[in-house]
Steps between C-alpha positions, in 0.01 A plus 500: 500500500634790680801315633553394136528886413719596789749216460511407140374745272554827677872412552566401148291825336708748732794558293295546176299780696813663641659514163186655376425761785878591448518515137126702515696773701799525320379491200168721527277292536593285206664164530606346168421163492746438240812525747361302779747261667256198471740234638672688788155593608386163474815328693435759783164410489566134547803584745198703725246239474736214621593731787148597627373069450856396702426749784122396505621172534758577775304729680140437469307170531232332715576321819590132426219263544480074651317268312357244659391213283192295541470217748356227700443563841243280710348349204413896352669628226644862589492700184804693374591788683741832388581719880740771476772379727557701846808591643546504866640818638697456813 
């Protein structure tokens, strides 16, 4: 759930809370929801979301993993089998 926040929603809610905090200081504390730029807000919203889910999936990730299927091996079945795979270090 939290990476859900951090990566989707946070992202995409940051411009509408920026405009806000800004337009609460200039304006004394009272934004008028009347002149709100609803679609450039949104669009920057969507720009920042897409940003923060292609990092994630450039930089983050888990380690790839082998699967090993089921088979026959001196008349036993060996079940299915997911390792993560090991790389040698030389």
């Amino acid at each position: 759930m939290t990476r859900i926040l951090l990566t989707a929603t946070l992202p995409f809610l940051l411009p509408f809370v920026v405009w806000l905090a800004w337009g609460s200081l200039t304006r004394r504390g009272r934004p008028s929801l009347e002149s709100v730029p609803w679609y450039g807000l949104t669009m920057t919203g969507l720009v920042a979301m897409c940003a923060s889910l292609i990092a994630l999936a450039l930089v983050g990730g888990h380690a790839p993993n082998r699967y090993t299927s089921p088979r026959l091996e001196s008349s036993r079945v060996l079940p299915a089998m997911v390792e993560p795979i090991r790389h040698e270090q030389h």
